[in-house]
One Martini backbone bead per residue (centre of mass of N, CA, C, O) as a GRO file, in nm:
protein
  370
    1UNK     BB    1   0.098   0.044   0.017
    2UNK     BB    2   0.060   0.377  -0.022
    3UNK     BB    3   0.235   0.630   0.083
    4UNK     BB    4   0.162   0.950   0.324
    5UNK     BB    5   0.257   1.218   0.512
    6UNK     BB    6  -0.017   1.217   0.683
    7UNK     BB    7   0.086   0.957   0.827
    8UNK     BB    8   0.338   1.138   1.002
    9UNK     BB    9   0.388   1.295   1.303
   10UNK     BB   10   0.737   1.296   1.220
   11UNK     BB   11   0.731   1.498   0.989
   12UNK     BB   12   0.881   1.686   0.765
   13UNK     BB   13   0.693   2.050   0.722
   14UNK     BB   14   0.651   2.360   0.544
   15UNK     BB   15   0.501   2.281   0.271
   16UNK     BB   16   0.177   2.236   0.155
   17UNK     BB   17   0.033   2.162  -0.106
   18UNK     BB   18  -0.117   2.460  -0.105
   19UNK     BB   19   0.116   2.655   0.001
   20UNK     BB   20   0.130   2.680   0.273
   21UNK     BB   21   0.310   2.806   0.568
   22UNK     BB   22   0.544   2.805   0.783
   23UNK     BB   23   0.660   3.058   0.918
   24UNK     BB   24   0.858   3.051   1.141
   25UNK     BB   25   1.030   2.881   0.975
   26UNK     BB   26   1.107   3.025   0.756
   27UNK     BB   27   1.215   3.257   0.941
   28UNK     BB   28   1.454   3.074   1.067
   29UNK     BB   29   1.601   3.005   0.769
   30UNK     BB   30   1.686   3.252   0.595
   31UNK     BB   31   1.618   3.232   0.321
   32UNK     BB   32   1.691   3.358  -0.002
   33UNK     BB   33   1.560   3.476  -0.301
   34UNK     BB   34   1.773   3.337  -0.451
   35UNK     BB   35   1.752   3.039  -0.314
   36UNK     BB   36   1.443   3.013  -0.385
   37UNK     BB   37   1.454   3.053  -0.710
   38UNK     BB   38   1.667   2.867  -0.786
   39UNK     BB   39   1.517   2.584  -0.709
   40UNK     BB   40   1.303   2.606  -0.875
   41UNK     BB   41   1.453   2.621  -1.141
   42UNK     BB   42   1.557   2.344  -1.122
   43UNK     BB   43   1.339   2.169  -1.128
   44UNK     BB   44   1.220   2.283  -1.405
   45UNK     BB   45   1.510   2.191  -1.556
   46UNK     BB   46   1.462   1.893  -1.476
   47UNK     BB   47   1.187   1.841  -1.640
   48UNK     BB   48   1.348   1.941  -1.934
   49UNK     BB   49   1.512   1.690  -1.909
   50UNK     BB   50   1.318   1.485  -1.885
   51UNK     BB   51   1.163   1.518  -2.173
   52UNK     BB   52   1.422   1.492  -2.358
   53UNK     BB   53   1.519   1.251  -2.294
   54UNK     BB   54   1.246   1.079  -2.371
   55UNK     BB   55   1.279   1.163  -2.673
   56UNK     BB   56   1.562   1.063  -2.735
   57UNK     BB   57   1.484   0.733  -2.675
   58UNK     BB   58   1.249   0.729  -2.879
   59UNK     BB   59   1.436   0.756  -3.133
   60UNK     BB   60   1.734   0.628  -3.017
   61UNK     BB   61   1.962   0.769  -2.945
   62UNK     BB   62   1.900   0.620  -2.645
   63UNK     BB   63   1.883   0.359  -2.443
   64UNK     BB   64   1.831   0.489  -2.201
   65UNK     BB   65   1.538   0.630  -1.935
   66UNK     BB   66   1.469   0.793  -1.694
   67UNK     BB   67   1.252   0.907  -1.431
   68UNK     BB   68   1.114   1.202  -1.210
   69UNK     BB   69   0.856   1.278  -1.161
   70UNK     BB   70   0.782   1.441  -0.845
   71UNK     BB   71   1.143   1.422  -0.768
   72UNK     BB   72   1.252   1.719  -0.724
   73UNK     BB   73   1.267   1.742  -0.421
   74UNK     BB   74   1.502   1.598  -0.372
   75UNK     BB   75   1.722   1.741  -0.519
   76UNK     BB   76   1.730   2.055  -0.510
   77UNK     BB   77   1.719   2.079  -0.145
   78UNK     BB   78   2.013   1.949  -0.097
   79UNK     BB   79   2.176   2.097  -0.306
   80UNK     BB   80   2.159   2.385  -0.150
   81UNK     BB   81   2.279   2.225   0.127
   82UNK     BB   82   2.553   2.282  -0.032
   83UNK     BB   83   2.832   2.321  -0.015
   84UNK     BB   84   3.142   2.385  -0.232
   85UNK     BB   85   3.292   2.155  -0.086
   86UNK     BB   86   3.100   1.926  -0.145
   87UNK     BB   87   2.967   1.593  -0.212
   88UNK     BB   88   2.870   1.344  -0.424
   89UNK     BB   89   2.630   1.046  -0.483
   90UNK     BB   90   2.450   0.868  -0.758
   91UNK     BB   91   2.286   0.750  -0.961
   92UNK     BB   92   2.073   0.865  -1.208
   93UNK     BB   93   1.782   1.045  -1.163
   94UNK     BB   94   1.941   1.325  -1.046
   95UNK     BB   95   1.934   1.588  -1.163
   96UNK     BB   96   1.866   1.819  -0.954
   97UNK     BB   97   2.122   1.786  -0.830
   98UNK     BB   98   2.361   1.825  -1.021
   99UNK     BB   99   2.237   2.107  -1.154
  100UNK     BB  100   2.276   2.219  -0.850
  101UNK     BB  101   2.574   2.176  -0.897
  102UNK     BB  102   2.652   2.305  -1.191
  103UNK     BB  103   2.589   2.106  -1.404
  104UNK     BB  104   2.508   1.994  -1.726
  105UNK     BB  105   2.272   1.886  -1.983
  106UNK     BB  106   2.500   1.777  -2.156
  107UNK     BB  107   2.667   1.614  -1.962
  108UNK     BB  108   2.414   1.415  -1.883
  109UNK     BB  109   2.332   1.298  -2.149
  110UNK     BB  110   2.636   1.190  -2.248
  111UNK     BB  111   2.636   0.938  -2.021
  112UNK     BB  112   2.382   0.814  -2.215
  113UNK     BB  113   2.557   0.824  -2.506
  114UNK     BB  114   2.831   0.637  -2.409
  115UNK     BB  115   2.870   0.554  -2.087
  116UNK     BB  116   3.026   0.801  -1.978
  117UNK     BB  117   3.283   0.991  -1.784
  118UNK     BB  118   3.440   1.312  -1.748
  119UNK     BB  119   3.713   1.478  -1.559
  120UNK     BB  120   3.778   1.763  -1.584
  121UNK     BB  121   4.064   1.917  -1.476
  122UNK     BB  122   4.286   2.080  -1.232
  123UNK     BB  123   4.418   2.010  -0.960
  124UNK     BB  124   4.262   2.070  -0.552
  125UNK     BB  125   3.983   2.226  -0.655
  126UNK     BB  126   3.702   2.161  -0.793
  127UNK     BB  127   3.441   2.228  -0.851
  128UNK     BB  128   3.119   2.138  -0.790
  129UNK     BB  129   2.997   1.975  -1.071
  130UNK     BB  130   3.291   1.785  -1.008
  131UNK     BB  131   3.205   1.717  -0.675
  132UNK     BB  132   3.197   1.381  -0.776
  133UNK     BB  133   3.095   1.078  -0.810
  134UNK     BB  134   3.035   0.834  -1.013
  135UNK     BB  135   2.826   0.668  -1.181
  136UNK     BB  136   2.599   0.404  -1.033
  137UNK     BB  137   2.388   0.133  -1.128
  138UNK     BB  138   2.498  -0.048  -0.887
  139UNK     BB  139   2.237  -0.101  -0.653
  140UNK     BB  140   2.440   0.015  -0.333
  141UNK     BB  141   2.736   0.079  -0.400
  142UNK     BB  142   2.752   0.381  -0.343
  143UNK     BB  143   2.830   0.365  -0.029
  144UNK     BB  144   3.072   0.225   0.028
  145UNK     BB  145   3.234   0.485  -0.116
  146UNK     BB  146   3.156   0.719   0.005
  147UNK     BB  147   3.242   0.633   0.274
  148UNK     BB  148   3.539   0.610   0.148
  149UNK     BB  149   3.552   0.919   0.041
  150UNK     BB  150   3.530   1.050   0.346
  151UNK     BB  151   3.750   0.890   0.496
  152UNK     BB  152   3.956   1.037   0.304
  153UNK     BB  153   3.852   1.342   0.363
  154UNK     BB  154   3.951   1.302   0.695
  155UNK     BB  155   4.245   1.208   0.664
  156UNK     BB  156   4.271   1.493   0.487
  157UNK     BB  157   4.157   1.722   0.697
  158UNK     BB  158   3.924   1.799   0.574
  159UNK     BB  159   3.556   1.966   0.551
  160UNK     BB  160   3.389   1.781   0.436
  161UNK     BB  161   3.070   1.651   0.231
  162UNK     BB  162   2.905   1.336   0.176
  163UNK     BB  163   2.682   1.291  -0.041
  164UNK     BB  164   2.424   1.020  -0.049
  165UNK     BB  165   2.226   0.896  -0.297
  166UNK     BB  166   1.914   0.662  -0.239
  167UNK     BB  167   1.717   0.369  -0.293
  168UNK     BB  168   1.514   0.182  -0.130
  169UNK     BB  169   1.597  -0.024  -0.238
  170UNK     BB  170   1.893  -0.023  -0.183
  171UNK     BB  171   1.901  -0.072   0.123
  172UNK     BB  172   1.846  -0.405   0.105
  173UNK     BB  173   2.151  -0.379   0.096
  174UNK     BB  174   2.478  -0.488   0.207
  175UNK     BB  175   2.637  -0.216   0.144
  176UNK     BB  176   2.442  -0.011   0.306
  177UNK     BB  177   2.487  -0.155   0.614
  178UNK     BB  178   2.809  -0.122   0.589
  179UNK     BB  179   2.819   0.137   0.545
  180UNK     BB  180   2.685   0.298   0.775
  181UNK     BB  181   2.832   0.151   1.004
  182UNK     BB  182   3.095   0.263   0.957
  183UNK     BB  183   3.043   0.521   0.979
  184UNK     BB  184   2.927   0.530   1.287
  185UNK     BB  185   3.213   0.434   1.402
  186UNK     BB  186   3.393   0.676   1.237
  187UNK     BB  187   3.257   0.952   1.220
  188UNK     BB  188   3.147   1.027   0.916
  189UNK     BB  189   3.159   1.281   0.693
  190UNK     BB  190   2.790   1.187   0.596
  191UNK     BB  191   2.509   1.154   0.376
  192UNK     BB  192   2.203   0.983   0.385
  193UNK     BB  193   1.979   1.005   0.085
  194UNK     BB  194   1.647   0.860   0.096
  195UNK     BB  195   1.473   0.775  -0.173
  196UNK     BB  196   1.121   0.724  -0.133
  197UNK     BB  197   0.955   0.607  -0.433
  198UNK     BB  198   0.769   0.322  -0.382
  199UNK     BB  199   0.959   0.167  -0.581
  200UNK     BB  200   1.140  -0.148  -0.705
  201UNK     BB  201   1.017  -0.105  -0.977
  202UNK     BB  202   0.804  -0.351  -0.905
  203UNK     BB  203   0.848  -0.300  -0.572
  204UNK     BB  204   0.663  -0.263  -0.303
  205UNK     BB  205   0.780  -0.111  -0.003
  206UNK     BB  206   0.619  -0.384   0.175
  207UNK     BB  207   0.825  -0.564   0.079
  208UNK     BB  208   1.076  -0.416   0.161
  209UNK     BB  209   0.954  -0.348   0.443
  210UNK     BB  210   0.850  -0.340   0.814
  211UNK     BB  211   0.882  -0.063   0.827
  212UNK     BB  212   0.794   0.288   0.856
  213UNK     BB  213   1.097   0.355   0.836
  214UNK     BB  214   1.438   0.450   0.726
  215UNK     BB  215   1.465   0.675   0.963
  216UNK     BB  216   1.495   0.395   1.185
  217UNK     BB  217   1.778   0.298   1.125
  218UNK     BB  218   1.997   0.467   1.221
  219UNK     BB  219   1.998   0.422   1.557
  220UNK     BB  220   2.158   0.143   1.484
  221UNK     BB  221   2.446   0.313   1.432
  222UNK     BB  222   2.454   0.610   1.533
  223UNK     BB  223   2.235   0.795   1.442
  224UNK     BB  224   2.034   1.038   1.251
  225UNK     BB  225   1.686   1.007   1.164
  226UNK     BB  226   1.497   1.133   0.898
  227UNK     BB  227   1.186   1.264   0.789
  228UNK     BB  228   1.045   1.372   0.504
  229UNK     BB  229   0.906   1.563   0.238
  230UNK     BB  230   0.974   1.516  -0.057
  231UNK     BB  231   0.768   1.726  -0.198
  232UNK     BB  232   0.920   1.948   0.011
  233UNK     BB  233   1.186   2.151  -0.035
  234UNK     BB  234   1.238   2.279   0.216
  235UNK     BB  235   1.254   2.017   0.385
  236UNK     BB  236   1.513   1.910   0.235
  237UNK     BB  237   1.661   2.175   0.304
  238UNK     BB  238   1.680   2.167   0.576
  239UNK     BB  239   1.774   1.864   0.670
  240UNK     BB  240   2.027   1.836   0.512
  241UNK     BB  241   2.172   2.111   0.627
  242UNK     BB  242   2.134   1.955   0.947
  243UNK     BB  243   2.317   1.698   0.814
  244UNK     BB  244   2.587   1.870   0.742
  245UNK     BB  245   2.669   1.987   1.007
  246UNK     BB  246   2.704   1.737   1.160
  247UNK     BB  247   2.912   1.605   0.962
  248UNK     BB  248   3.116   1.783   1.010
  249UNK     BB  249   3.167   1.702   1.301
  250UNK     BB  250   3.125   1.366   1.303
  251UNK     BB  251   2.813   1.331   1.210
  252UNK     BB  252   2.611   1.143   1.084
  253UNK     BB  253   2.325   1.104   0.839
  254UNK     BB  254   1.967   1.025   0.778
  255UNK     BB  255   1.747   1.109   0.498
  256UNK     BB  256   1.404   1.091   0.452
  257UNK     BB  257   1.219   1.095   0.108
  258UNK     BB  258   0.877   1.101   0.084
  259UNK     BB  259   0.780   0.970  -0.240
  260UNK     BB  260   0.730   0.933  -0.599
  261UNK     BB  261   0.689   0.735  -0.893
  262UNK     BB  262   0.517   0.846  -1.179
  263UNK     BB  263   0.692   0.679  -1.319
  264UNK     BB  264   0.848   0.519  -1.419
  265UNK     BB  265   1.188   0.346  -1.382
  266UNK     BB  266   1.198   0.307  -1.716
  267UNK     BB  267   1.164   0.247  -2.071
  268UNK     BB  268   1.179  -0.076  -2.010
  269UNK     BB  269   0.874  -0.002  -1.830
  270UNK     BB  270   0.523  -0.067  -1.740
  271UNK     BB  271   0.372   0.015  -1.449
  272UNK     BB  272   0.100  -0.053  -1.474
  273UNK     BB  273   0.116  -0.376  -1.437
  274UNK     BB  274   0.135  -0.308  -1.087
  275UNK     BB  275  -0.005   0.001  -1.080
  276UNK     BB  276  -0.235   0.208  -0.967
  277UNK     BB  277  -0.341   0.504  -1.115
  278UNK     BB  278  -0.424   0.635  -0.819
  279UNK     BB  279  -0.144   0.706  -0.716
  280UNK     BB  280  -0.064   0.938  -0.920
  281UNK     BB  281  -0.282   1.104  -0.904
  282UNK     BB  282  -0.244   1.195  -0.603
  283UNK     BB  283   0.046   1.257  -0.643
  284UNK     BB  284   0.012   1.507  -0.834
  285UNK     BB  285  -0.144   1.695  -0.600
  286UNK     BB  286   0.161   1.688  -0.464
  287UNK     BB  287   0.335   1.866  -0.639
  288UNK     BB  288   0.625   2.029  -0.598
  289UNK     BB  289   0.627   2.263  -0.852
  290UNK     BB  290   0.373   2.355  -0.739
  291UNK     BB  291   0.384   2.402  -0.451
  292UNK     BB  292   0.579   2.592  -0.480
  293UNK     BB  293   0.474   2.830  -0.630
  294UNK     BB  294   0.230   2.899  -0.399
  295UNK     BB  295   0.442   3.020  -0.213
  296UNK     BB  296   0.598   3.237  -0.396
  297UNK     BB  297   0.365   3.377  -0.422
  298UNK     BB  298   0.274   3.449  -0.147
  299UNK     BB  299   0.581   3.583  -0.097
  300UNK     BB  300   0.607   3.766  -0.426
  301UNK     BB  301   0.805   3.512  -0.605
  302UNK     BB  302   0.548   3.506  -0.818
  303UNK     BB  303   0.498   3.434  -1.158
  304UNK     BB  304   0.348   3.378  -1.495
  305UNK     BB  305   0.609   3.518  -1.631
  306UNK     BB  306   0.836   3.419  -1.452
  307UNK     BB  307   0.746   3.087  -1.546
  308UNK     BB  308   0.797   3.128  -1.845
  309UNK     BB  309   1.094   3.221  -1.862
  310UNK     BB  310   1.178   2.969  -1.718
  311UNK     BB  311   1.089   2.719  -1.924
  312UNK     BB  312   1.168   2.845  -2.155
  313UNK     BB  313   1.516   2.831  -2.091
  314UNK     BB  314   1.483   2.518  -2.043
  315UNK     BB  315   1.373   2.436  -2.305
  316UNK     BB  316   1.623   2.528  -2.443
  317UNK     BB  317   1.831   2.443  -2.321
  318UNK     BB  318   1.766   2.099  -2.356
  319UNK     BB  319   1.802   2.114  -2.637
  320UNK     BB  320   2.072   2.192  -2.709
  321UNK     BB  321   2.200   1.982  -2.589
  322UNK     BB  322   2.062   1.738  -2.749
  323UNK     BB  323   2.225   1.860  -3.043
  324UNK     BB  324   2.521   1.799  -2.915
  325UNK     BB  325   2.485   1.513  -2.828
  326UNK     BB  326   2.446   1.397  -3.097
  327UNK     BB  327   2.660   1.471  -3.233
  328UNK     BB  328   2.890   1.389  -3.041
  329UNK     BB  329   2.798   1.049  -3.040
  330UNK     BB  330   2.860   1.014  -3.350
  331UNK     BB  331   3.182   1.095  -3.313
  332UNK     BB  332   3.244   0.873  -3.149
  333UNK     BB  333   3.545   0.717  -3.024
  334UNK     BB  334   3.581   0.373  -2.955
  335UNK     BB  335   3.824   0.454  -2.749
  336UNK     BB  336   3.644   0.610  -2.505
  337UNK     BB  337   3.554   0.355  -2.380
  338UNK     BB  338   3.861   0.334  -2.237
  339UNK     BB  339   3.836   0.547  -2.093
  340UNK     BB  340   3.848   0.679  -1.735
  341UNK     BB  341   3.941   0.395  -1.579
  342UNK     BB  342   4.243   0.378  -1.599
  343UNK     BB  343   4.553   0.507  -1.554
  344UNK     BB  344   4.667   0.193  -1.584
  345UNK     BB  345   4.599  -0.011  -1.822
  346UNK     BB  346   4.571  -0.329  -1.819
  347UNK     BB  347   4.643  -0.550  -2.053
  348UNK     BB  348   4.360  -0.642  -2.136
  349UNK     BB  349   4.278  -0.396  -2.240
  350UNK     BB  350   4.460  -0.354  -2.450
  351UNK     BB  351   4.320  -0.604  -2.598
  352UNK     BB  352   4.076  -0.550  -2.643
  353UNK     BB  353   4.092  -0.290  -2.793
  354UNK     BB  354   4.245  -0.440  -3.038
  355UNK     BB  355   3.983  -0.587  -3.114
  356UNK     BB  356   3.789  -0.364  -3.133
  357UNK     BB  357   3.992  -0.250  -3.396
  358UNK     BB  358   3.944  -0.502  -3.572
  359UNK     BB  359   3.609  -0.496  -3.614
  360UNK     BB  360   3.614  -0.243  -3.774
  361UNK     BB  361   3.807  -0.267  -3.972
  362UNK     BB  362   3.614  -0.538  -4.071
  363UNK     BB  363   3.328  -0.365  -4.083
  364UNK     BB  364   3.336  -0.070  -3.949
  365UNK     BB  365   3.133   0.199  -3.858
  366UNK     BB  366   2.828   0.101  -3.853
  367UNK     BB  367   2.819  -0.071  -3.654
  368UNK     BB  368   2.771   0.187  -3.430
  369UNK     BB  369   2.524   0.314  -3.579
  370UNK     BB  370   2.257   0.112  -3.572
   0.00000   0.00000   0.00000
């Protein structure tokens, strides 16, 4: 059965669905109209970019490609609420933690199309856009890595903070008990960002857990663990920012942001088969990007000309990327394959690399273009 946060009265809620809000807490955030202003643009640009992704999929461009609709507020809300010099790791999904980090949309289509990351940089000092692990596609593994890199960022005594985003169904992995159980032995500046957002492809949350909630597994670690609304940016945004001042410090934290995922798991599947429709509507309704939008208009900093100038720019940028990255795509050198895996390539890897120049040779390029 789906989950909905007025069942849980220790969630926390700044803004609920019709936009009114909690004055006392807006105001105890002390949040900036620029970074009020962000984050809903944040949003904007990730369903823009998560329409022309599903569009380029359809066409061929792209093999594969993830749906996030309505899970943009857990997005925006954490991106916000990191230092600029604290690190990320997520799986496919999280468009908008990305966006917010300064990643561009050409860049995360590219990871896309070719299947691979590049971390172009010099120096020991990479921007925002830069610090973050690469994407892991094997679902929990996200997890003991992001702690290893935290608990590496703490010996060589920096001031960061490692934010690892993970899906309920990961949760489920051994190697989410073991990095948690870890960072809380270790005392590691780390926080696990739990989207919760009700399907692990095909099953619903009932089956992965007898558990009320996620956030109370972390006093097992011995951390602190919040529940939030999901599609509250502010309620994301506030327990993220309290879950890094205190990872800053040496105690980690685990924030579960209670969401749902009205889009398929991937374009590879068909949610119809296994969930009723009814879980959808219900979840429109609460919708982060309308929802934030109401709170922005009563507070002053929402007009209908302001949200269609953010849409139609958000819309620009993403098509603008869509046409650079199919062009990039094409042209891409099937040696680029075998970057950025290994600084030194292991024998086996130039023999592959060697093998896959000689099918080419015989076949020509049109085989990979097919």
């Amino acid at each position: 059965m789906v989950r909905y946060p007025e069942e849980y009265d220790d969630i926390e809620q700044v803004v609920a669905p019709d936009g009114s809000y909690d004055e006392a807490a807006v105001a105890a955030m002390g949040v900036s109209e620029d970074r009020l202003r962000s984050m809903y643009e944040t949003m904007v640009r990730s369903r823009a970019l998560e329409e022309r992704g599903m569009s380029l999929q359809r066409r061929g461009e792209l093999p594969l490609w993830m749906e996030a609709t309505g899970e943009e507020a857990t997005h925006a809300g954490p991106a916000a609420a990191l230092a600029d010099t604290d690190w990320i790791q997520t799986d496919w999904r999280q468009f908008g933690l990305h966006l917010g980090r300064g990643r561009s949309m050409e860049d995360m289509l590219l990871f896309w199309a070719r299947g691979y990351e590049r971390f172009d940089f010099e120096g020991e000092d990479p921007p925002p856009r830069l610090r973050r692990l690469p994407h892991t596609v094997a679902v929990g593994t996200t997890v003991p890595q992001a702690v290893g890199h935290a608990w590496g960022r703490q010996y060589q005594d920096t001031d960061d903070v490692t934010l690892v985003q993970l899906g309920e169904g990961a949760a489920s992995k051994g190697d989410v008990h073991e990095g948690m159980n870890f960072a809380g032995v270790m005392g590691l500046p780390v926080v696990f960002l739990v989207e919760n957002n009700q399907w692990a492809i095909s099953v619903p949350v009932e089956k992965q857990t007898a558990a009320d909630t996620y956030a109370q597994r972390a006093a097992g670690y011995g951390f602190e663990g919040t529940l939030v609304d999901g599609n509250d940016v502010l309620a994301t945004y506030r327990a993220t920012q309290r879950a890094v001042e205190r990872a800053r410090d040496g105690e980690p934290g685990l924030v579960e942001c209670l969401t749902y995922r009205r889009g398929a798991h991937s374009t590879s599947d068909d949610p119809s088969l296994y969930r009723d429709d009814s879980e959808v509507r219900a979840w429109e309704r609460r919708d982060p990007v309308d929802r934030f939008e109401r709170f922005l208009e009563a507070v002053g900093l929402w007009t209908e000309s302001y949200a269609e100038r953010v849409r139609a720019e958000a819309e620009r940028e993403a098509r603008e990327a869509a046409e650079t990255v199919v062009e990039d795509a094409d042209d891409q050198p099937i040696e680029e394959l075998f970057d950025e895996t290994y600084a030194d390539p292991p024998a086996a890897m130039d023999d592959q690399l060697e093998q896959l120049r000689s099918f080419r040779d015989t076949h020509g390029d049109e085989v990979f273009h097919q």
